[in-house]
C-alpha positions, 0 to 999 in steps of 0.5 A: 959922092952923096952919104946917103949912097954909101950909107945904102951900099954900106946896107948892101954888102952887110945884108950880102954877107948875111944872105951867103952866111960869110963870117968875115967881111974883108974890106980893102980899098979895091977889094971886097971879100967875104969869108964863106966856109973858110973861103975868101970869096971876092965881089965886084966892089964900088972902091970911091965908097970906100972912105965914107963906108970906113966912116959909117963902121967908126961910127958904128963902133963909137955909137955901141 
């Protein structure tokens, strides 16, 4: 599984959030919800990005 995938999927669900205007974004390892409105909404989720989608929010948070 290519960084690069994750690194875009990543992108994908960041710039979902923003255009739905969710102010959570819960990420579990099958499960993909945004908080819409007080609302949990769930969207289809590719979980094999999940530990490299983890990696990608570590680095971010080291790199602030």
């Amino acid at each position: 599984m290519a960084n690069n995938s994750a690194t875009e999927y990543f992108d994908s669900i960041i710039g979902k959030a923003i255009e739905i205007g969710a102010s959570d974004i819960h990420l579990e390892p099958r499960r993909l919800r945004f908080r819409v409105l007080g609302t949990l909404v769930e969207l289809p989720y590719l979980s094999e990005h999940h530990k490299h989608i983890i990696n990608i929010i570590k680095n971010k948070k080291n790199n602030k």
